[in-house]
N, C-alpha and C positions, 0 to 999 in steps of 0.2 A: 696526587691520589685519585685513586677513581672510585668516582659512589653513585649510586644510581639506588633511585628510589622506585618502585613497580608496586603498582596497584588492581587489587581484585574488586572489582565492582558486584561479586554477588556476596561477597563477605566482607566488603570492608575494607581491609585487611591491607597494610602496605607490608610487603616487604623489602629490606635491603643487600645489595651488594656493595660489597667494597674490597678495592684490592690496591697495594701501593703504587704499582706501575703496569703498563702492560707488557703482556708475556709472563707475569710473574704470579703469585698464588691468591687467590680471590677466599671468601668468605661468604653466606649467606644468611642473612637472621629473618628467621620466619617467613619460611615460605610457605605456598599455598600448593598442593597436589595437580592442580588443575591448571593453575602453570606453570609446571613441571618445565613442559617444551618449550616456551620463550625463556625457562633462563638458561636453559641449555645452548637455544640458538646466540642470546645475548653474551654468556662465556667466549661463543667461536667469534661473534663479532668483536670483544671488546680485548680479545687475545689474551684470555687470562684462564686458570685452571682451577675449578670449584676444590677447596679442599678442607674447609670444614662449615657444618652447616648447623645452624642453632636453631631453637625454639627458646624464646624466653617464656615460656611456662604449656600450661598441657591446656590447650584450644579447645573451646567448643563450638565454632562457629565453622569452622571450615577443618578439614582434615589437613595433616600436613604435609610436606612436601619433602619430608627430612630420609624417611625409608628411598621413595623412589628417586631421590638423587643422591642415594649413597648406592645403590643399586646400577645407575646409569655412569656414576663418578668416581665409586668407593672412595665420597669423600667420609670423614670421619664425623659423626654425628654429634652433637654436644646437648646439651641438659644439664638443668639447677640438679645438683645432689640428691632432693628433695620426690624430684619427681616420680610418681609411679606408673610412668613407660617401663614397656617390658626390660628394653631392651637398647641403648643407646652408647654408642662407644668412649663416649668421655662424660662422666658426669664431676660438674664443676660447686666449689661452695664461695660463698661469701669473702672475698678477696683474694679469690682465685684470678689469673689472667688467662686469657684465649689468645695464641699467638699465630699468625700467620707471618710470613715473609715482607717484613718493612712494616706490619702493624700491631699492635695491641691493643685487646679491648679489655677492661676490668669488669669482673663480675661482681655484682651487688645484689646480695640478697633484699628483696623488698614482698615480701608475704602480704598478701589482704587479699587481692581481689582473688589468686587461688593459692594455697600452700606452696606449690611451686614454684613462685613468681619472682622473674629476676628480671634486672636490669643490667645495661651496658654501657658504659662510659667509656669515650676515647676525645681526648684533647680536649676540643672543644665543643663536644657533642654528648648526648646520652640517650639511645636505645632506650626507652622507656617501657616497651610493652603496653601492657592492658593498663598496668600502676596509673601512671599518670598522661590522661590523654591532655587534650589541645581544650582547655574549658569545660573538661570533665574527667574524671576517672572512673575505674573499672567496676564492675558491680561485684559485690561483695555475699550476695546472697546465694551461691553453690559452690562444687568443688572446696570446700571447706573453707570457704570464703569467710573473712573475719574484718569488719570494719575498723576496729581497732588498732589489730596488726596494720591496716593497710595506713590510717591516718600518722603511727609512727613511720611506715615507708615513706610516705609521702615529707610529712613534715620532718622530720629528724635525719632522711637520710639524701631526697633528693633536693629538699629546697634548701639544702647544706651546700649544694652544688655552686659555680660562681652564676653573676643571674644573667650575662650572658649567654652561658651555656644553653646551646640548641637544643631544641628536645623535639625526636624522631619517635612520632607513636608507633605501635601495631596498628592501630586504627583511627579512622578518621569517617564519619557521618555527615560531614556538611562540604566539604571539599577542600577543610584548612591541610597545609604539606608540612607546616616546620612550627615552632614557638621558641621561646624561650623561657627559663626556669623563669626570672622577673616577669615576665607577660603575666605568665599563670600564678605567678604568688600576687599580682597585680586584682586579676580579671578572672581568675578561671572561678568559677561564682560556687563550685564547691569546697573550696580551700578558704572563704569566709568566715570560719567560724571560727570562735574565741578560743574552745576546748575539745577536747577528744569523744566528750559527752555528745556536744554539737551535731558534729560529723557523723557518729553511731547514729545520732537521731535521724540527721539527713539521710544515709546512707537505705533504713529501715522500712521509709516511705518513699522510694522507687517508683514500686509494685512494676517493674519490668516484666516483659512475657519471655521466656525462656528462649534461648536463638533456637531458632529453626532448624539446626540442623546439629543439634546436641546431643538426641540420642544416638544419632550416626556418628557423629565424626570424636564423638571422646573414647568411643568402645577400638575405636578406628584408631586414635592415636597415643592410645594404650599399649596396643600392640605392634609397634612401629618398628621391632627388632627383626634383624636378620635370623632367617629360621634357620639355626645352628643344626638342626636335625637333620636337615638333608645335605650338610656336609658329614656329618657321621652316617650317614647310610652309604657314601663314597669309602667309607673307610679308613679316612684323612682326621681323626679323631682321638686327643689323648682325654680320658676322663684324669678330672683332678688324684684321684683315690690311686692312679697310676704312674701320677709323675715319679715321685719320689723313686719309683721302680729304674724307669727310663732316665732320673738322674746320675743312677750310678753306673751307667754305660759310657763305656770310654768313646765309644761311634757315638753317640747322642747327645747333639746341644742346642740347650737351651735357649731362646729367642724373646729377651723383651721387647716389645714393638712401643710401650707407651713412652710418653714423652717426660722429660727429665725431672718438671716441675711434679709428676703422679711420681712419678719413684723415689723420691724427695718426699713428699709429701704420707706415701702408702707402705713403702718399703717394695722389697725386691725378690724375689725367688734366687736362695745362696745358688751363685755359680754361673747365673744367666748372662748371657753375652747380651751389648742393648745396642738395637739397630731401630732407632725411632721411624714408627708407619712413612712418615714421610719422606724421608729415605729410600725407602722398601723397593722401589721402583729399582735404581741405579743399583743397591745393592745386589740385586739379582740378574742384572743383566751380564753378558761375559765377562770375566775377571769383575765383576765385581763379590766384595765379602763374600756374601750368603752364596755366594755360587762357586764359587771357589771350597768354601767351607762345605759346601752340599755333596761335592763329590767325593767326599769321603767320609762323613759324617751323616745320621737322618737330622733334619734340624726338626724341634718343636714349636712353633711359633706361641706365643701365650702377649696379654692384652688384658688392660682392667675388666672386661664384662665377656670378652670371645667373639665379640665384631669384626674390630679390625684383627684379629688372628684368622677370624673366619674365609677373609678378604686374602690376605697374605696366603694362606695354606694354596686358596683357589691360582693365585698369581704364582708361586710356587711351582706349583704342578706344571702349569700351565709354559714354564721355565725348564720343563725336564727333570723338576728333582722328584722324583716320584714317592721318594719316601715321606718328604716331609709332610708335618702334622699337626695340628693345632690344639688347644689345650681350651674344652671346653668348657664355656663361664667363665676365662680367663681366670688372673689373680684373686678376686671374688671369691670363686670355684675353691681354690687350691688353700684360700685363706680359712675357709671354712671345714675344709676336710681336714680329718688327724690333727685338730689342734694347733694349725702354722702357724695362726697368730703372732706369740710372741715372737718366735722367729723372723720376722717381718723387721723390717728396718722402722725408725717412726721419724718422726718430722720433728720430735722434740717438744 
């Protein structure tokens, strides 16, 4: 496996790569905007292809890096369910998996330090986030920050974990890289206390000064979505309210791009052909599916939120099918127009 750990020295802030082998499809959890261009240069050195990129919850401290390497990579964006980013192409919940080529990471909802806040386990490790740092945890007093919620995180769902398991912060203030779950059920001197009262009380007498760079970078990673709007000003645009129209055309097919486990999970638009994003590439090159199917049909691409459709239409084009088109706000969009809902497959 290859994992590399990269650190922001104006925010803190570690983030990680990981990808099975090289040549093969990489991952990135919380990245930082600012550097953007080493991990880009790092992908070409470590021969591996960014393809999806997570935030375990909504930062205040630094902007993130998630818009402009989905923009540089059209890798595919990820997000707790939870979160209120505008705009991210896969939003994941509570024992949800994020899969890449030879890896798995679990998702685990852990709420306190923001309502968003997720963490990541694989093997013998666990992405922790803000939740639980290296002899501290995350501050609980904004973003809907709840000490409560967070001491159940903490105690009921990570120190469940085995106690060697590693634990890989967001952040790091003294210069510590790794721990483990034992260390910190051991030593981390806010995990101390007897009861959950305890903890609300430690947690209340802080008095931390706001990070510096909070009113910037939350407004900033709020809006992290690809602006759908200026591929409908191209033209390359189905609104939701018009599929239904373009379903019933024998030239027009439908295009799920999301991955097996969302369509399982969300249900499916009746009729839709599925060529998962990751695919999308091969698919559209000569003889491949979608190009093959293109020259005789318009396709519409459609996607949980209208990201990665948004992405696909561009590549598309960009392939000579001119007609093809994307289906704005994705499944979301379409679920909410004319009542699709029950129509929707369910997960049971």
């Amino acid at each position: 496996m290859i994992f590399r750990q990269l650190f922001d020295s104006v925010s803190s802030t570690y983030s990680y790569i990981l990808a099975s082998r090289k040549g093969g499809e990489a991952l990135i959890i919380d990245p930082v905007l600012d550097k953007v261009d080493r991990y880009i240069q790092l992908f070409k050195e470590l021969d591996v292809k960014l393809v999806k990129a997570i935030d375990t919850h909504l930062h205040a401290d630094h902007i993130t890096g998630l818009g402009a390497l989905r923009d540089r990579t059209l890798c595919v964006t990820v997000m707790g369910e939870q979160t209120k980013a505008d705009v991210v192409s896969m939003r994941i919940g509570d024992g949800d998996a994020v899969d890449i080529e030879g890896l798995q990471l679990g998702a685990m909802y852990t709420p306190g330090h923001t309502d968003d806040s997720y963490c990541f386990t694989m093997d013998d490790r666990v992405f922790s986030g803000d939740t639980l740092l290296i002899r501290g945890t995350g501050r609980t007093d904004f973003q809907n920050g709840d000490a409560r919620a967070q001491y159940d995180s903490i105690f009921n769902r990570l120190l469940k974990l085995p106690d060697d398991t590693l634990v890989y912060p967001a952040h790091d203030y003294k210069g510590e890289t790794v721990s483990t779950i034992a260390e910190e059920r051991a030593f981390n001197p806010r995990l101390q206390v007897k009861t959950v009262d305890q903890y609300v009380d430690l947690m209340s007498k802080l008095n931390l000064p706001d990070p510096k760079m909070m009113d910037i970078a939350v407004p900033a990673n709020v809006h992290v979505g690809l602006a759908q709007g200026e591929i409908a000003k191209r033209g390359w645009t189905v609104q939701a309210s018009e599929l239904d129209t373009q379903m019933n055309r024998a030239n027009v097919a439908i295009v799920d791009l999301r991955e097996d486990r969302e369509r399982t999970k969300y249900g499916e638009i009746p009729g839709s052909l599925h060529v998962a994003y990751a695919g999308l590439a091969d698919a559209l090159k000569p003889g491949g599916v979608l190009r093959e199917l293109g020259a005789t049909k318009s396709l519409v691409f459609y996607c949980a939120f209208g990201e990665r459709s948004a992405m696909a239409v561009q590549l598309a084009q960009e392939a000579g099918l001119r007609s093809a088109r994307h289906l704005q706000g994705g499944f979301s969009a379409w679920r909410k127009a004319d009542d699709h809902a029950p129509r929707a497959k369910s997960a049971g």
